[in-house]
DRENDO-1510 file (C-alpha; in Angstrom, 1 decimal, always signed):
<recs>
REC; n; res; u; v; w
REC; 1; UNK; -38.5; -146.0; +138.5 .
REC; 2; UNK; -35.6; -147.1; +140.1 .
REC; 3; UNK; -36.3; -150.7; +139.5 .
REC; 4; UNK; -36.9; -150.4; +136.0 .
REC; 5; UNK; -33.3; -147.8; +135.2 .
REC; 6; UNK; -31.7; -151.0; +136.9 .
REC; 7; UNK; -31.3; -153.0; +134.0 .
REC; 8; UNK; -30.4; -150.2; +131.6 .
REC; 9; UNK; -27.9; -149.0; +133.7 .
REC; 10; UNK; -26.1; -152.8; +134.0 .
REC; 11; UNK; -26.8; -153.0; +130.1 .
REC; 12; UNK; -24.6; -149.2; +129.9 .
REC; 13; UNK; -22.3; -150.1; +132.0 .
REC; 14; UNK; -21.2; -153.3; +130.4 .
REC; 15; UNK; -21.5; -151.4; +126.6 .
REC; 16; UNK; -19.1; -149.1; +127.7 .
REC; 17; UNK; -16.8; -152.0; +129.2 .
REC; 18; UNK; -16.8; -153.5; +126.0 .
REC; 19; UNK; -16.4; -150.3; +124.1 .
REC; 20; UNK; -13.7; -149.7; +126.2 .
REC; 21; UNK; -12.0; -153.2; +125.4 .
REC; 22; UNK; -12.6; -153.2; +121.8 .
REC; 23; UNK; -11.3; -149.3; +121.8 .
REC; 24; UNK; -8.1; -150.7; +123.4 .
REC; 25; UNK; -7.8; -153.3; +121.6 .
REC; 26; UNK; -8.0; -151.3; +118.4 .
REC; 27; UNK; -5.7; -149.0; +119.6 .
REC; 28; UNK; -3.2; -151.5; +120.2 .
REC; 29; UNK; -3.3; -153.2; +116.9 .
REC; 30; UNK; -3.0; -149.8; +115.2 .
REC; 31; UNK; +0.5; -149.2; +117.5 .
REC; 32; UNK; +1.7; -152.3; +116.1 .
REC; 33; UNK; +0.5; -152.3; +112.6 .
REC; 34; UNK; +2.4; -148.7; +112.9 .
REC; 35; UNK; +5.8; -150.0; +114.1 .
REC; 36; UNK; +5.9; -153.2; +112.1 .
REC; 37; UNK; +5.5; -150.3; +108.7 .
REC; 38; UNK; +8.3; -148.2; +110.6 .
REC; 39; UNK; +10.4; -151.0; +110.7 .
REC; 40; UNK; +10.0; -152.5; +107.1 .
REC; 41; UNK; +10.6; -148.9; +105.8 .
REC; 42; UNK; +13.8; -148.7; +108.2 .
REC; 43; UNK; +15.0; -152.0; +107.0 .
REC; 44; UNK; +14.2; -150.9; +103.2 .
REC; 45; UNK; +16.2; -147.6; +103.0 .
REC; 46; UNK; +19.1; -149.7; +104.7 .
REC; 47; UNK; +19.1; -152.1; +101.7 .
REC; 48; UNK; +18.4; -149.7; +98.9 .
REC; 49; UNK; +21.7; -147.3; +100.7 .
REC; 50; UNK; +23.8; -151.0; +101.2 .
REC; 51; UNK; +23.0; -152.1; +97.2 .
REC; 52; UNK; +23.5; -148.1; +96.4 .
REC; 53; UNK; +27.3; -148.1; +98.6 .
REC; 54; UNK; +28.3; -151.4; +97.0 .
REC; 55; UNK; +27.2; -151.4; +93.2 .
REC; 56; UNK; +28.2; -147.3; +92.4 .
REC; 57; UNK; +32.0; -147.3; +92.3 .
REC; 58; UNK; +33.5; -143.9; +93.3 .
REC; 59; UNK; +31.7; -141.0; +90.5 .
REC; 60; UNK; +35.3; -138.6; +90.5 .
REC; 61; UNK; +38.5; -138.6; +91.9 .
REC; 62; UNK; +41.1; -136.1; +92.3 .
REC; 63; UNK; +44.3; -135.6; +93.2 .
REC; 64; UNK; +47.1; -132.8; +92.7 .
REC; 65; UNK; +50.4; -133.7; +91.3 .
REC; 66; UNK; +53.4; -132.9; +92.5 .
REC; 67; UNK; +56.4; -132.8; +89.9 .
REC; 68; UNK; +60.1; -133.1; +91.0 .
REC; 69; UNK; +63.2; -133.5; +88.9 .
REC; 70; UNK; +67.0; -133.4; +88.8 .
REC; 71; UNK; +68.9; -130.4; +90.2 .
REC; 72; UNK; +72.5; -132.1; +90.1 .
REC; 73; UNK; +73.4; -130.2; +86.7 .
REC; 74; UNK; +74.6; -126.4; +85.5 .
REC; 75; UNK; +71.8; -123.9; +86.6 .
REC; 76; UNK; +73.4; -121.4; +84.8 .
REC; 77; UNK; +71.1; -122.2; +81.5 .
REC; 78; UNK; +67.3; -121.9; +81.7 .
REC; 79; UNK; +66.6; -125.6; +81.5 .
REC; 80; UNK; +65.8; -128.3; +83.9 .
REC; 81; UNK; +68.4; -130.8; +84.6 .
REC; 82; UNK; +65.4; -133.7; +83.9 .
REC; 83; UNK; +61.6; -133.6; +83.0 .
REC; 84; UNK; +59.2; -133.2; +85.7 .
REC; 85; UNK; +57.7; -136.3; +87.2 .
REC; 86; UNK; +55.3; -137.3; +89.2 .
REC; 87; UNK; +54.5; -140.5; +90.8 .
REC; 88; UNK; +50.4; -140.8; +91.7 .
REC; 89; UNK; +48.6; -143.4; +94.0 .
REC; 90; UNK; +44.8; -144.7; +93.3 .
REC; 91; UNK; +44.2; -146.0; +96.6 .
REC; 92; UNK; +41.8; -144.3; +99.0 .
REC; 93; UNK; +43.4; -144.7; +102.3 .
REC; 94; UNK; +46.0; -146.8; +101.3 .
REC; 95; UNK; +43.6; -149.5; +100.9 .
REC; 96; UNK; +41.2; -149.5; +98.8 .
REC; 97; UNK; +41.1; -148.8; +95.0 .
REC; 98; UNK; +39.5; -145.9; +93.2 .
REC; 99; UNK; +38.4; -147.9; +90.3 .
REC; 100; UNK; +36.3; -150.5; +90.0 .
REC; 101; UNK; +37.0; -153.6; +87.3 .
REC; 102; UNK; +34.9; -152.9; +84.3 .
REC; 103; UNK; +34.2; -149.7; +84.8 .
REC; 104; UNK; +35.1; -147.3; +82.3 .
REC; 105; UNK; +36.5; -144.0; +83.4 .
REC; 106; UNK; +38.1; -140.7; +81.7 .
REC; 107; UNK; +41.5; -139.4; +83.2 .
REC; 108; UNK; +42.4; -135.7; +82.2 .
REC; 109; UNK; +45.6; -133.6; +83.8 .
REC; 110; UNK; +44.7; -130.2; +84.2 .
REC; 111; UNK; +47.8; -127.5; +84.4 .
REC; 112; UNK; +47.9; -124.3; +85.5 .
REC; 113; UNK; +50.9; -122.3; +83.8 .
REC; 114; UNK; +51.5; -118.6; +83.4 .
REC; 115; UNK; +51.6; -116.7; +80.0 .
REC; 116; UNK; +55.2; -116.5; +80.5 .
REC; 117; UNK; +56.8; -115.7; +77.6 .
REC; 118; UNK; +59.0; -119.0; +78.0 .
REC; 119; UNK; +55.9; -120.9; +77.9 .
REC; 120; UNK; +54.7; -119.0; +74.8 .
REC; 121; UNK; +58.1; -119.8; +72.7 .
REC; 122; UNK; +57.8; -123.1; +74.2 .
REC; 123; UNK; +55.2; -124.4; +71.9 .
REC; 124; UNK; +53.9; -127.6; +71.9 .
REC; 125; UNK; +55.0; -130.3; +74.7 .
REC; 126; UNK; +54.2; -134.2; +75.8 .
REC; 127; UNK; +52.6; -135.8; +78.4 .
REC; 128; UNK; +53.1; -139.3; +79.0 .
REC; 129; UNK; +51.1; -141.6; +81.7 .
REC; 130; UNK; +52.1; -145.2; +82.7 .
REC; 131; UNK; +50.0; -146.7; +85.1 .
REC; 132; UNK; +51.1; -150.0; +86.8 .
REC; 133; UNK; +49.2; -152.5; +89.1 .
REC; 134; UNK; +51.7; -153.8; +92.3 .
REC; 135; UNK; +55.2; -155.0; +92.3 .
REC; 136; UNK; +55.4; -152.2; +89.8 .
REC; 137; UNK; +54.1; -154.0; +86.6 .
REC; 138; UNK; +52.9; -151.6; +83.5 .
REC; 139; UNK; +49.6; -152.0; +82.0 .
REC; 140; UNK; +49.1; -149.3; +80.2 .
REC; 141; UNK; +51.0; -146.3; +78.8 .
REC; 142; UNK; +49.7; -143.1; +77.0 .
REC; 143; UNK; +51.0; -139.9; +75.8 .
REC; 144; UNK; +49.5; -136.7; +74.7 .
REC; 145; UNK; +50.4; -133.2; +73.2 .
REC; 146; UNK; +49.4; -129.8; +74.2 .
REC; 147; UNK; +50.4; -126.1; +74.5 .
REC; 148; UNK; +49.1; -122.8; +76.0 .
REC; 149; UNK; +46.0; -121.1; +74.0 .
REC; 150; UNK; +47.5; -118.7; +71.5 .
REC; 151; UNK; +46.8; -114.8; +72.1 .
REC; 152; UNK; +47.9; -112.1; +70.0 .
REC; 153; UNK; +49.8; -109.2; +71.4 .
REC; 154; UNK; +47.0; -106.7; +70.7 .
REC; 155; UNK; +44.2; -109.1; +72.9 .
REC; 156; UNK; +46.9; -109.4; +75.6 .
REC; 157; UNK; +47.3; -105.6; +75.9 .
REC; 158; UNK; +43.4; -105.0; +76.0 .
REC; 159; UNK; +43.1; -107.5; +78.7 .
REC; 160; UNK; +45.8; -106.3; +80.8 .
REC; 161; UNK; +44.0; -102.8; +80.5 .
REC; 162; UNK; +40.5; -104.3; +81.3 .
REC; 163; UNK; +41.4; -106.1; +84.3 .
REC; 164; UNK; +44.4; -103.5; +85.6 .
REC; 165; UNK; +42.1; -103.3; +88.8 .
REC; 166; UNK; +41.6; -106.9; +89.6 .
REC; 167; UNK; +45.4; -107.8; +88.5 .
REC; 168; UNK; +46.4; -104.9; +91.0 .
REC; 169; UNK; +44.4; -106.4; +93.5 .
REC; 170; UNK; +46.1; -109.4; +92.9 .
REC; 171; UNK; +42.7; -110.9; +92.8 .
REC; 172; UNK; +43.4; -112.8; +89.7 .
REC; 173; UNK; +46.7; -113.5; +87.6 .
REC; 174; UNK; +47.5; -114.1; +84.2 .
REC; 175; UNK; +47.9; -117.6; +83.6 .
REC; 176; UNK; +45.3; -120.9; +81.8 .
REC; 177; UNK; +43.8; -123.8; +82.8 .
REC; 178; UNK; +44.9; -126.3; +80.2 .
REC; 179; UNK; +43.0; -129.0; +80.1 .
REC; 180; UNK; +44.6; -133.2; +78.7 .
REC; 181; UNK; +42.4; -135.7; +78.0 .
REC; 182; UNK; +44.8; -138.9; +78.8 .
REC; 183; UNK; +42.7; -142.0; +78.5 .
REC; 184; UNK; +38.8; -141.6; +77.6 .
REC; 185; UNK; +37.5; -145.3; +78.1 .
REC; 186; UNK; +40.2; -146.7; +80.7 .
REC; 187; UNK; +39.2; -149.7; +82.1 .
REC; 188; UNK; +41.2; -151.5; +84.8 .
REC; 189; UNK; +42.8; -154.9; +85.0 .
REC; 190; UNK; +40.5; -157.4; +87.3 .
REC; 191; UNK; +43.9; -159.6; +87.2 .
REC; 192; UNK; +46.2; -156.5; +87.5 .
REC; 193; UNK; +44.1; -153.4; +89.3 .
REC; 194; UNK; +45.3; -150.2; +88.8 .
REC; 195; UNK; +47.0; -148.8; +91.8 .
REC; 196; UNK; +49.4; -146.3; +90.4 .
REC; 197; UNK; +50.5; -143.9; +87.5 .
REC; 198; UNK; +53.7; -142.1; +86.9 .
REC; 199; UNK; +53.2; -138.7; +85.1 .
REC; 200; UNK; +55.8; -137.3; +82.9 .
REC; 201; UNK; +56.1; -133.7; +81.0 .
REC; 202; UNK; +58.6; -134.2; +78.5 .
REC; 203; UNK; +59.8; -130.7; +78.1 .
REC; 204; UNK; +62.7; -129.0; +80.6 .
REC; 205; UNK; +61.4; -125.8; +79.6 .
REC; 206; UNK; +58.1; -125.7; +80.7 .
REC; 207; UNK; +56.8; -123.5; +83.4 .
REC; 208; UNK; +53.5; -124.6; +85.6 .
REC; 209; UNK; +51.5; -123.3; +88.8 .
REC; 210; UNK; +50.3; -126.6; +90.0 .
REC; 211; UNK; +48.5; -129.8; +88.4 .
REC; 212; UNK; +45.6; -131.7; +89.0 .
REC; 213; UNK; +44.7; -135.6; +88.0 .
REC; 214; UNK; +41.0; -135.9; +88.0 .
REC; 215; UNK; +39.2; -139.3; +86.9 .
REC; 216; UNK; +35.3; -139.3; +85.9 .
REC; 217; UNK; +33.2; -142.8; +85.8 .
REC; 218; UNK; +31.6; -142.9; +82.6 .
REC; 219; UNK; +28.1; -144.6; +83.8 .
REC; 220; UNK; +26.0; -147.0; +81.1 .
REC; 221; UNK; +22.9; -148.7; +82.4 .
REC; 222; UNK; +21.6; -148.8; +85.6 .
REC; 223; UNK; +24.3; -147.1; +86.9 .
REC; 224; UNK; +23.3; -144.3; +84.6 .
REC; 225; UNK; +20.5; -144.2; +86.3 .
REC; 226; UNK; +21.4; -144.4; +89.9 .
REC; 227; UNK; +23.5; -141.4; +89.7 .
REC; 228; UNK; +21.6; -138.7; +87.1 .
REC; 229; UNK; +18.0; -139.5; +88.5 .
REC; 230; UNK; +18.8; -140.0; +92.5 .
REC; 231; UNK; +15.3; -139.4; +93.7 .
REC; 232; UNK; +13.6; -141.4; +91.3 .
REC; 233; UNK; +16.0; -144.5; +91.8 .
REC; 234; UNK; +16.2; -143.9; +95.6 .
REC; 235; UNK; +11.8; -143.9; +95.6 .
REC; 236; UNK; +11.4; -146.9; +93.4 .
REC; 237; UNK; +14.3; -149.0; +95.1 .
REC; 238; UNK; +13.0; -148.3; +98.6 .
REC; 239; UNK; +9.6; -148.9; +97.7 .
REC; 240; UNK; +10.3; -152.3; +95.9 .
REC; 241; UNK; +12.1; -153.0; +99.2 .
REC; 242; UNK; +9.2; -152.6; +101.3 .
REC; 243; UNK; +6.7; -154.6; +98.6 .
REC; 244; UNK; +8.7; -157.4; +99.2 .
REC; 245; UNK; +9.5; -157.3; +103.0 .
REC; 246; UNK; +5.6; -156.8; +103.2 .
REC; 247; UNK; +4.7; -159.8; +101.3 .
REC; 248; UNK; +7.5; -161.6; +103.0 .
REC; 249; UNK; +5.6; -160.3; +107.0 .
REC; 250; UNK; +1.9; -161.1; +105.6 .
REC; 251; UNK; +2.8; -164.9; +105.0 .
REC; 252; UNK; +4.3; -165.3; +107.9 .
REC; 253; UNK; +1.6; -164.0; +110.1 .
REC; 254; UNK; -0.9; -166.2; +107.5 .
REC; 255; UNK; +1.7; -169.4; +108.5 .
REC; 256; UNK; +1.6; -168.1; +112.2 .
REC; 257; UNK; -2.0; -168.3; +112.9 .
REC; 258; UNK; -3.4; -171.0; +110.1 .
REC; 259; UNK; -0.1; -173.0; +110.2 .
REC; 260; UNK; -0.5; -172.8; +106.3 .
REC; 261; UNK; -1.9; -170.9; +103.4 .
REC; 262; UNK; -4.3; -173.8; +102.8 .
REC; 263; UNK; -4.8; -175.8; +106.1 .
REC; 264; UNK; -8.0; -177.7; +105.7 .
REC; 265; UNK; -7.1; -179.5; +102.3 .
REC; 266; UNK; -3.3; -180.5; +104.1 .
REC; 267; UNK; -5.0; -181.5; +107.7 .
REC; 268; UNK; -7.9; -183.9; +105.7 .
REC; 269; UNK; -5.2; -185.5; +104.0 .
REC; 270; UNK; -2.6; -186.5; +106.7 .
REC; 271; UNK; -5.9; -187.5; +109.3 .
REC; 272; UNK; -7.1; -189.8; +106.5 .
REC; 273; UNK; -3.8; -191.0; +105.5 .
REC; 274; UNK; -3.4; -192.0; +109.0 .
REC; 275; UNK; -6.6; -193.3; +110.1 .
REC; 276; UNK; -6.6; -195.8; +107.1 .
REC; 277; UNK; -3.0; -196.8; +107.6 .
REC; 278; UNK; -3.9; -197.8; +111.5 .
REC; 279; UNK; -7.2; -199.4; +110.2 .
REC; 280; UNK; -5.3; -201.7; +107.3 .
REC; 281; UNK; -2.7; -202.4; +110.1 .
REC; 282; UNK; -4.9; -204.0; +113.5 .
REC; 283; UNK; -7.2; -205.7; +110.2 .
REC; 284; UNK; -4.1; -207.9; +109.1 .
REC; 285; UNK; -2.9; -208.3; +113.1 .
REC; 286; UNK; -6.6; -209.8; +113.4 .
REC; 287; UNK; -6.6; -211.6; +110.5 .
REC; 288; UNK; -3.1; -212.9; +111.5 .
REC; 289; UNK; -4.5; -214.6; +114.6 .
REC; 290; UNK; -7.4; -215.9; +113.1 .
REC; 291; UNK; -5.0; -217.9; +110.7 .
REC; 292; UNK; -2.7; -219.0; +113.6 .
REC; 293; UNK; -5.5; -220.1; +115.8 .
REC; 294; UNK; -7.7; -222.0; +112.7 .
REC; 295; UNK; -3.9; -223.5; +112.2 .
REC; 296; UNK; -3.4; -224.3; +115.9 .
REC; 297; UNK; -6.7; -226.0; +116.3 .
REC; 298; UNK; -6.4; -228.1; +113.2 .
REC; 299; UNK; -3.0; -229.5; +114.4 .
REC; 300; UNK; -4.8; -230.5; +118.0 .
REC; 301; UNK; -7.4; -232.1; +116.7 .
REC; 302; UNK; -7.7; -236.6; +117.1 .
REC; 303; UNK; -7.2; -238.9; +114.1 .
REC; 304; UNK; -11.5; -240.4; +113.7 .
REC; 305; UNK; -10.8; -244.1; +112.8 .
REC; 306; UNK; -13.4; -245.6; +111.1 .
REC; 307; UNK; -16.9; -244.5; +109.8 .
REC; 308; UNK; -19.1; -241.8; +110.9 .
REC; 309; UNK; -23.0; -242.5; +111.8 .
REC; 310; UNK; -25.2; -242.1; +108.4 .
REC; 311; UNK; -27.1; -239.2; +110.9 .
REC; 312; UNK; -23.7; -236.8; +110.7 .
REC; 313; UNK; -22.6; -237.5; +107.3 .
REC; 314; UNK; -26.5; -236.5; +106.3 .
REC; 315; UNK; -26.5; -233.1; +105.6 .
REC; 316; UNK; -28.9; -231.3; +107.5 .
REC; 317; UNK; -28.4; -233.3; +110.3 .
REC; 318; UNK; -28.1; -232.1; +114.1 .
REC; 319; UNK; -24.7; -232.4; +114.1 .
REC; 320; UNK; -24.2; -229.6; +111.5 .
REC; 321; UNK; -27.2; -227.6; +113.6 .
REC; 322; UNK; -25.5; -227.6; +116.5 .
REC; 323; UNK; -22.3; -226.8; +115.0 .
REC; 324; UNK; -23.8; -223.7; +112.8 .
REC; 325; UNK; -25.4; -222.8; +116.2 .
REC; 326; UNK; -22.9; -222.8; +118.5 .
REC; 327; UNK; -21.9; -220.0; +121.2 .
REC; 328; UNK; -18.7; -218.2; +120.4 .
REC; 329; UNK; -17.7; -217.7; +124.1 .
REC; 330; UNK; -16.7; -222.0; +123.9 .
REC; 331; UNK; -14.6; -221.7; +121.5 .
REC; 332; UNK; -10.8; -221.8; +122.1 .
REC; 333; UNK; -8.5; -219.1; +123.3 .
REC; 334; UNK; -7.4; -218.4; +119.6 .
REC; 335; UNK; -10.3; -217.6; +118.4 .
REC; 336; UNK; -11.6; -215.5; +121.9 .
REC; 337; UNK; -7.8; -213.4; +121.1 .
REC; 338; UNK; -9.2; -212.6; +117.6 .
REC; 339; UNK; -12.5; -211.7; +118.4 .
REC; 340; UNK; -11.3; -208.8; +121.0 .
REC; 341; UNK; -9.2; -207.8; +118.3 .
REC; 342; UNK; -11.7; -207.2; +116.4 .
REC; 343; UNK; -14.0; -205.8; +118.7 .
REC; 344; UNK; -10.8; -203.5; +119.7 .
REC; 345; UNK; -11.1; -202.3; +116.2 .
REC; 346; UNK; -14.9; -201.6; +116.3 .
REC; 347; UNK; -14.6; -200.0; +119.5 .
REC; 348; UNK; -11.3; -197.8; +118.4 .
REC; 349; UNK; -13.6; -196.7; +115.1 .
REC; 350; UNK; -16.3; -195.8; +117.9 .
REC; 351; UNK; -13.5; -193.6; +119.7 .
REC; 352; UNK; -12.7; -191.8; +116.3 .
REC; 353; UNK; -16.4; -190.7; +115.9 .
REC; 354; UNK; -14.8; -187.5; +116.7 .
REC; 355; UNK; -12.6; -187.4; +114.0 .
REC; 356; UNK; -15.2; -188.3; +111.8 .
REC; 357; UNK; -18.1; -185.3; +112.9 .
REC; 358; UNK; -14.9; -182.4; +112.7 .
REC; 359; UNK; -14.3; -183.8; +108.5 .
REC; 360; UNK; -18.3; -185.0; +107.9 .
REC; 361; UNK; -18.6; -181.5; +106.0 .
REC; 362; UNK; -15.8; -182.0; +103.8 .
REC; 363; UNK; -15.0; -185.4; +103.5 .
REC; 364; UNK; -18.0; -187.7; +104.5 .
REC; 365; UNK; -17.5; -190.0; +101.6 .
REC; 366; UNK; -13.9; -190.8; +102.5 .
REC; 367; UNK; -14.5; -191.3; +106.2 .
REC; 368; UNK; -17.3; -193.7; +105.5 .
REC; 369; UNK; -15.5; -195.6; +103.0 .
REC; 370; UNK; -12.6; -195.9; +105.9 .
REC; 371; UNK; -15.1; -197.0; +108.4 .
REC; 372; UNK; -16.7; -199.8; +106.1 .
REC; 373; UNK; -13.2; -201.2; +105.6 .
REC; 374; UNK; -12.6; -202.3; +109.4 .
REC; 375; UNK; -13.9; -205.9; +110.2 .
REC; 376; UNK; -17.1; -206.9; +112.0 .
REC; 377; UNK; -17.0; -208.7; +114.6 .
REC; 378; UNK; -20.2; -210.7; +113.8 .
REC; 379; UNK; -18.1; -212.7; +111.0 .
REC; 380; UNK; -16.5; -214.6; +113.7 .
REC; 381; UNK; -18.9; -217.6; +113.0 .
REC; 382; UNK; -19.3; -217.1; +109.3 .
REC; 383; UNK; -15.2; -217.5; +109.6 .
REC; 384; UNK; -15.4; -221.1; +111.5 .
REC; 385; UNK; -13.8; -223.9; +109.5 .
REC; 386; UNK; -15.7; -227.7; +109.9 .
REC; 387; UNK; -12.7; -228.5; +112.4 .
REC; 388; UNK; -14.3; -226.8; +114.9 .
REC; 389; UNK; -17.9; -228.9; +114.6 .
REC; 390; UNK; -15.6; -232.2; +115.2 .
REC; 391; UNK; -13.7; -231.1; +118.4 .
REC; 392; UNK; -17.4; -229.9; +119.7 .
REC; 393; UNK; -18.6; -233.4; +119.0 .
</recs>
């Protein structure tokens, strides 16, 4: 019994070692596949809030305005000495600007002034606005009328009665929001920015709680977009973001471990390229010798003087047999150098057989057409010119 749980215990044992592994394993590419998708969807919000920071210019700005003017004059009369001005910067932090070239934007004043009765005999007033870019330039100038919203005496009364309590309290006061529209579609300079405007009230009458310059972006576009649908733009720009970073990680790891997208079809080529290049190239060095050693030889050989015996002019005589027949090995050193090389060749085609099994599935017709091209060392006496028969003799 004992003998026969051996082997089924050795076969448990080394199932579980390599469900272990292969649990491990698995549990390892899972951690990374995780923190690679952590990071691509770190690095994609990053982008999307970079593109969103640098494409949206600032949505609204506001600022109060402070008026000042003259006091140098008589005070005994109810007038200002000067009309109110202001003087109002459009640089956050000194630095940089609020508006952005191209973009249009609405600029409206809003004033707070009691229901004075100065302010009700007062009528209506102007507003002008002169913005200027630095060194004080002017680009553009704009003035508008308004005047308090008219009540009659007997809606004044009832809502001084209504809201006795409140206006006790002092809760609330008696004054309106008046609202100027200054410049609907202003659109800055990109040669002169926008950096400042001077606010004027021309009126030395007029009585006010404080004032406010507010400017609105006007989006068109994808900017429209960005900033009335957030959610949707933020979802589809992050996720666009990670497509392409993913895409981007997958050929990489395909270039990592293939070295390509297509490796067999680019290896093939280059092997072949080269193997056929070296083959052309020691088949013209051998050639090259042949020709110098034929040359050599021919240029040692002695003048014959005189005539020949009938028996070796004869064709099929021994003279030619023995020539036709002769060993290789005597032959001089020039032609021994280009026999090596050739055998060198043979023998380096024999070293490649390698090359030759790994592409025979692919490629066999190219690989034997390389192979026929490389010279044979058995043409060495097919190659023997009729000088050589005379030096034998």
């Amino acid at each position: 019994m004992g003998t026969a749980m051996g082997p089924v215990l050795l076969w448990l044992q080394d199932v579980a070692a390599f469900t272990l592994l292969k649990a491990r394993r698995t549990l390892l590419q899972a951690l990374l596949l995780f923190c690679v998708i952590v990071l691509l969807l770190w690095v994609s919000i990053f982008l999307y809030g970079s593109f969103y920071y640098s494409y949206m210019p600032t949505v609204s700005f506001s600022t109060p305005v402070n008026y000042f003017y003259k006091t140098d004059c008589d005070t005994s009369q109810p007038l200002l000495c000067s009309f109110p001005t202001a003087n109002v910067s459009f640089l956050k932090n000194g630095r940089d600007e609020v508006m952005a070239y191209g973009q249009p934007y609405r600029i409206t004043l809003d004033l707070e002034m009691p229901e004075s009765p100065v302010n009700e005999q007062l009528g209506m007033f102007m507003i002008k606005m002169s913005c200027y870019a630095r060194g004080g330039v002017t680009v553009s100038s704009v003035a508008r009328s308004t005047m308090l919203h008219y009540r009659s005496t007997v809606l004044q009364t009832l809502s001084t009665l209504f809201f006795s309590p409140v206006l006790l309290t002092g809760m609330t006061e008696q004054k309106q929001l008046i609202e100027v529209e200054l410049f609907t579609d202003y659109k800055t300079n990109a040669y002169l920015p926008t950096v400042g405007a001077v606010l004027e009230i021309h009126s030395k009458r007029v009585q006010i709680y404080s004032a406010h310059l507010r400017i609105h972006a006007y989006f068109t576009g994808v900017r429209y977009v960005l900033y009335n649908f957030p959610l949707t733009s933020a979802f589809l720009g992050v996720a666009s973001n990670f497509t392409f970073l993913s895409v981007i990680v997958i050929f990489s790891y395909l270039q990592f471990i293939w070295g390509a997208i297509w490796p067999p079809e680019q290896v093939r080529v280059r092997v072949m390229t080269g193997n056929n290049a070296r083959f052309q190239q020691r088949g013209e060095s051998a050639r090259r010798r042949m020709k110098r050693a034929s040359t050599q030889k021919e240029s040692e050989e002695p003048s014959v003087i005189g005539s020949l015996d009938e028996s070796s002019d004869a064709p099929g005589s021994g003279t030619l047999h023995e020539t036709s027949t002769h060993d290789p090995s005597d032959m001089p050193g020039g032609f021994e150098n280009v026999e090596d090389d050739l055998l060198g060749v043979s023998e380096n085609v024999e070293e490649d057989q390698s090359i030759r099994d790994a592409f025979n599935s692919t490629a066999p017709e190219e690989l034997d057409l390389l192979l026929e091209r490389s010279p044979d060392p058995s043409d060495t006496v097919l190659r023997q010119r009729p000088g050589a028969s005379s030096a034998a003799l």
